[in-house]
C-alpha positions, 0 to 999 in steps of 0.5 A, spaced: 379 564 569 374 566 564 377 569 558 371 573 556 372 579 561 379 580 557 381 579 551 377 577 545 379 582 540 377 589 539 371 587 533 369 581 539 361 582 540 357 580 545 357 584 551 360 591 549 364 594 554 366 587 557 369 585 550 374 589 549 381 590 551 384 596 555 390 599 554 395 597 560 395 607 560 388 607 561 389 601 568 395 605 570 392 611 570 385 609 574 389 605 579 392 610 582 391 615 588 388 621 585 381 618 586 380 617 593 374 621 594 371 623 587 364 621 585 362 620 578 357 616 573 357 610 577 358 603 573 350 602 573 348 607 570 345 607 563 351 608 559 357 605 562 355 597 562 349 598 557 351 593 551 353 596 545 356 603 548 362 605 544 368 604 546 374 610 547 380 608 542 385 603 546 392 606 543 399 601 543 404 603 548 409 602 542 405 607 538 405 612 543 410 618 544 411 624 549 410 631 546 411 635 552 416 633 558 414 636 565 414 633 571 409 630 574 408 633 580 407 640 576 402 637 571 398 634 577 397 641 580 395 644 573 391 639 571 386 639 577 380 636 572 385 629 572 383 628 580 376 629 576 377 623 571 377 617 575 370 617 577 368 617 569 373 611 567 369 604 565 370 599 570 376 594 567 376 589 574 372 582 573 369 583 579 367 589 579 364 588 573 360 582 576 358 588 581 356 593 575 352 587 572 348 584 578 346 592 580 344 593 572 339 585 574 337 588 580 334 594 577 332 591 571 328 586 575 325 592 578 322 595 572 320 589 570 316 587 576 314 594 578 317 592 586 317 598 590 323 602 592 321 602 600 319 594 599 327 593 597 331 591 602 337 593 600 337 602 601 339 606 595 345 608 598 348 601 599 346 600 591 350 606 590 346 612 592 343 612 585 335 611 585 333 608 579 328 611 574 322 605 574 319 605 567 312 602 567 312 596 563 306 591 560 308 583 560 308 582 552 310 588 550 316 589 546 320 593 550 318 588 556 321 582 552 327 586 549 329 588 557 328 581 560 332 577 555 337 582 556 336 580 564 337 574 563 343 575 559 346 579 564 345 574 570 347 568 565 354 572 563 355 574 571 353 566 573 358 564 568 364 569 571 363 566 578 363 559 576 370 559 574 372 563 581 378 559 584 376 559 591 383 559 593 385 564 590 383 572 591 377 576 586 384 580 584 387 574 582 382 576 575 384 581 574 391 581 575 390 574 570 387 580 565 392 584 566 398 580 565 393 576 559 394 584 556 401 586 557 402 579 554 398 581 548 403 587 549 410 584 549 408 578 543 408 585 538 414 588 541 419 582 541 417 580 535 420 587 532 427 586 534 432 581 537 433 588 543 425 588 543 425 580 544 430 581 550 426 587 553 420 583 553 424 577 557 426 582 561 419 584 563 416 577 563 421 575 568 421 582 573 413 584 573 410 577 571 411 573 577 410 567 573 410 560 577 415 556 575 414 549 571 418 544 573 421 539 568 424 534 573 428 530 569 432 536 567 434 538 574 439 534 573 446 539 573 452 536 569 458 536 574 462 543 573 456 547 572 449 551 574 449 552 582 457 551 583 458 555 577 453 561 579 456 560 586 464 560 584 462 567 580 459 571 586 466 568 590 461 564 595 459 557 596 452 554 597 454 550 603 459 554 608 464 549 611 469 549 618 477 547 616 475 542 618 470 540 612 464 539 616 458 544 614 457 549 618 449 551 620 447 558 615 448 564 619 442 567 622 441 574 618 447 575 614 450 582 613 449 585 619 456 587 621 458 588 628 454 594 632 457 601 630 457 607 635 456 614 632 454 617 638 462 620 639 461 622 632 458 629 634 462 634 636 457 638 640 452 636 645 447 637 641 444 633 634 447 636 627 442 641 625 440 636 619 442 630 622 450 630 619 455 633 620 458 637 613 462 644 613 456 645 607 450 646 613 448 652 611 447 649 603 445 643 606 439 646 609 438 651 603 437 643 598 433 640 604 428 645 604 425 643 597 424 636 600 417 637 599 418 638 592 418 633 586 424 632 584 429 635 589 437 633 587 437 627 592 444 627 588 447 634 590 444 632 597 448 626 597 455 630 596 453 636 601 452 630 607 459 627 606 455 622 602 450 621 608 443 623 604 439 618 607 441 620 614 439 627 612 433 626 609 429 622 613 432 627 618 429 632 615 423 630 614 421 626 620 422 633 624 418 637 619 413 632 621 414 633 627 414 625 628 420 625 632 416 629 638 410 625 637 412 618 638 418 621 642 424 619 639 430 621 642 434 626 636 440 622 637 437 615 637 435 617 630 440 619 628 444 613 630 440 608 628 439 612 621 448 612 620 448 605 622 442 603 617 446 607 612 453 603 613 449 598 611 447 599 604 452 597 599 456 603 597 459 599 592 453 598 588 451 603 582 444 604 584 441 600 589 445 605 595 443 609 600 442 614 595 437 610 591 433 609 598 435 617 599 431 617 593 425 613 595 425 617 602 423 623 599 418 621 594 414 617 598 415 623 602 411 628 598 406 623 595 403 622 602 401 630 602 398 629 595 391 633 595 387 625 596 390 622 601 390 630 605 388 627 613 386 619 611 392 616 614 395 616 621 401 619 624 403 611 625 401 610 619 405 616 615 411 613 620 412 606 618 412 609 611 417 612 612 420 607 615 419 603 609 422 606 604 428 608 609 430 600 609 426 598 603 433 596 600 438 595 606 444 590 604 442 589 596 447 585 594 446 588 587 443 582 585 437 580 582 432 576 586 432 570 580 439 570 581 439 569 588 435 563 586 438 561 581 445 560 585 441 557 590 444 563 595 444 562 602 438 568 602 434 564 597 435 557 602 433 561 608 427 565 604 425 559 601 425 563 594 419 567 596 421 575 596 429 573 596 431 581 598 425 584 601 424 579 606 432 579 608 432 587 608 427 587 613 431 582 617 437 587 617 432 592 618 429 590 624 435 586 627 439 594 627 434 596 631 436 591 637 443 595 637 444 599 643 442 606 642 438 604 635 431 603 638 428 609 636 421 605 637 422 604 644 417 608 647 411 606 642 406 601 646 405 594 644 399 595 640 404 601 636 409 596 634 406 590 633 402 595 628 409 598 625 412 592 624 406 589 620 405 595 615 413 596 615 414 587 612 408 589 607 410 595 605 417 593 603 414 586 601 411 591 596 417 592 593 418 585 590 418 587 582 415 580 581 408 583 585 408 589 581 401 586 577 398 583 583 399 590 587 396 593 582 390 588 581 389 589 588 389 596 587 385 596 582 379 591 584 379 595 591 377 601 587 373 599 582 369 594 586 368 600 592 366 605 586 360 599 584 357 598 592 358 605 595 357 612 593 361 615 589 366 617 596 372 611 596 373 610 604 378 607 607 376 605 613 379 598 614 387 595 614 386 591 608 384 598 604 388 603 607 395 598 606 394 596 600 394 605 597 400 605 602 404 598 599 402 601 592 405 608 594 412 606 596 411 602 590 411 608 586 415 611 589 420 605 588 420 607 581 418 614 581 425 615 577 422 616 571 418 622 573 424 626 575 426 631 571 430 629 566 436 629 566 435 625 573 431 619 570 438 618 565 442 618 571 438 613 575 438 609 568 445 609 567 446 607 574 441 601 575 444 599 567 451 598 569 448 594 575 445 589 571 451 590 567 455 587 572 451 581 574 451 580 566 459 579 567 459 574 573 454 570 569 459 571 562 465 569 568 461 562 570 460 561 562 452 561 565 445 565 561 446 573 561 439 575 564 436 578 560 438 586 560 444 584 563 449 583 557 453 590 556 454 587 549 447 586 547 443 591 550 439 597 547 438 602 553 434 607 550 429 602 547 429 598 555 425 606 557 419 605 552 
């Protein structure tokens, strides 16, 4: 890809507002949902790809700092003027600023050929929706030579941009090359100020970056007592299974699904629970769950008031307010069952990645769906199968990262071909649970419906692979941007790749909306997604293996992993 649209420096010359950096704030902002349907100056008008336009200063993440924690929620609702911004923010994709560019061609071709508008054969509204103002110019003049040489200047650059496209990768590719040239940028100053500031940036390398792995084949080579046996040893496992007999058993079709479990005999009543469990705390429980429209709700009390079922409760809860359950007919009681047997297999046992932690995801994506932009965009199937999504988006995390997984050769990695190792092995167990008799709750969708759900559902929690976080967001981004450039200011989503991509993107944030809950929450999940890494740090240290950075509970600064 061509390093021009990313990172020649702030003081770098040439084409103003495709010289600079932008700071990882301004992408992340502009990338998200809010902007749905606002208009704005467009990227082809004069102040927004003109060269020499003066750019906003672009602050370090490191020199920033919070003066005022509220919560996200409520700052969305009081500042109604962000959901204005979005269409005032300079376009930061290569693609779309190619757009930008060639729409500036297009129009500087009209002023100096003094082409009719009705002659074009593209309309206005394609061009943006945005009729430009023809300016009379003579041949020869200054002006006239000064806005040709500009032209071709603008074509010369796009022609460059395009001729370095790999045509086997996707245009988003650029930008997320761009974003990871910059969060590189970012990190080479963090990981130089400390040894934690350098194991933060291993970390983050390692988790965001989805870097391909460069294979030195002379050092695959593993010395006799070490590497995968050693990893293997420490998670109390082997890398291949075998019979008394010492013969190698063929790897288990899905592993961690336990034998089918009934809870239907667990109702009292001829009815379902009013909340979906059954709690001496009913009446508490249903005060709680009234909040679940809000941000922020104590998914922790919740969890205490339903005998540690808050996933069954949750989504129960907001399946029916939604009224789902009637309109895909959808018995209470398979709900329910499906739901409690889901749970039992979310790993009790881990500190974080639980049935809590999926509660958690269940409930935020919950809320981020009635967000003001995104009011009537998405169908009852859609809304359903993202609910969906984040109800299984973790089921059987072993508490493992997926490197780990991968490192030791772990029969899911074998099975998955280290590709998305957790997410596509929670999907597996997912949609394997949903076979087991009394757990379908699906069954009375059409063929079409299924096909549909289970297609969103897999690409909602493939989402949830941290390695993508980049990709996701450059998808998001380009989409935006590029939509902005080519249309009329109102973003539509009116094809699947669009309207998955905010739904993917949504589930993701709401994966890792922890830091947007009240404060003492966000510590909570802290300590408890440390102490998971702290306990695969020990099995490395037991195997006498690299600690994975993060994961050393000897040698990690907490506070300074939140920055």
């Amino acid at each position: 890809m061509a390093e021009s649209s990313g990172d020649e420096g702030e003081g770098g010359g040439g084409r103003g507002f495709l010289s600079h950096p932008y700071g990882l704030l301004s992408i992340s902002s502009s990338a998200s949902v809010s902007g749905m349907s606002e208009g704005g100056q467009g990227p082809g008008s004069p102040t927004s790809g003109a060269p020499g336009v003066k750019l906003p200063r672009t602050l370090s993440t490191s020199v920033l700092r919070i003066k005022h924690r509220t919560s996200f929620w409520d700052k969305f609702w009081q500042d109604r003027s962000r959901r204005d911004y979005h269409g005032e923010d300079l376009i930061v994709t290569p693609f779309a600023q190619i757009l930008a560019s060639l729409r500036s061609v297009r129009n500087n071709f009209l002023n100096l050929t003094n082409t009719p508008q009705q002659k074009s054969r593209r309309s206005s509204g394609a061009a943006g929706g945005v009729t430009p103002q023809t300016r009379i110019l003579t041949p020869g003049d200054d002006a006239y030579i000064k806005l040709s040489v500009e032209t071709m200047e603008e074509l010369d650059w796009c022609l460059d941009q395009l001729e370095t496209i790999q045509t086997h990768r996707s245009v988003s590719d650029m930008a997320s090359l761009k974003f990871k040239r910059m969060l590189n940028k970012e990190l080479s100053h963090f990981s130089e100020s400390s040894k934690s500031g350098n194991q933060i940036s291993e970390y983050i390398c390692s988790t965001f970056l989805d870097k391909q792995q460069e294979l030195d084949l002379p050092s695959l080579r593993v010395e006799e007592g070490s590497g995968v046996d050693a990893i293997a040893a420490a998670r109390g496992t082997t890398t291949k299974k075998k019979d008394r007999g010492g013969r190698v058993t063929p790897m288990s079709h899905i592993s961690g699904v336990k034998k089918p479990l009934t809870h239907t005999n667990s109702f009292t009543g001829e009815k379902a629970p009013k909340h979906g469990v059954e709690t001496p705390y009913e009446e508490e429980l249903g005060k709680t769950l009234g909040e679940i429209e809000k941000w922020g709700i104590d998914i922790f009390r919740i969890a205490e008031l339903s005998n540690n079922r808050p996933l069954t409760a949750v989504a129960y809860t907001a399946f029916q307010n939604r009224e789902l359950l009637k309109t895909f007919m959808i018995p209470a009681r398979t709900f329910i069952q499906f739901m409690m047997t889901l749970e039992d297999h979310y790993v009790k046992d881990n500190p974080f990645h639980n049935s809590t932690h999926a509660a958690d995801v269940t409930q935020s994506t919950n809320v981020l769906l009635n967000s003001p932009a995104l009011e009537s965009v998405f169908t009852p199937l859609e809304i359903m199968a993202a609910l969906f999504a984040a109800t299984v988006h973790d089921v059987d995390h072993p508490g493992l990262t997926n490197q780990f997984l991968v490192n030791s050769s772990s029969e899911l990695a074998l099975m998955y071909n280290d590709e998305s190792v957790l997410e596509n092995h929670h999907l597996a167990v997912a949609f394997k649970l949903l076979q087991n008799d009394g757990c379908d709750i699906f069954q009375n969708l059409s063929k079409k419906q299924r096909q549909t759900l289970r297609k969103m559902v897999i690409d909602m929690v493939l989402s949830t692979d941290m390695s993508k976080h980049m990709s996701l967001l450059a998808d998001l981004k380009t989409m935006v941007e590029t939509k902005k450039v080519a249309g009329s200011g109102v973003l539509l989503l009116d094809n699947y790749t669009d309207r998955i991509q905010v739904l993917e993107n949504l589930v993701h944030c709401a994966d890792l909306s922890n830091p947007t809950k009240p404060l003492w929450q966000y510590k909570k999940w802290v300590a408890l997604l440390m102490e998971e890494f702290f306990q695969q740090g020990d099995k490395e240290k037991e195997a006498n293996l690299d600690i994975s950075p993060m994961c050393d509970r000897h040698n990690a600064t907490i506070e300074k992993s939140q920055v």
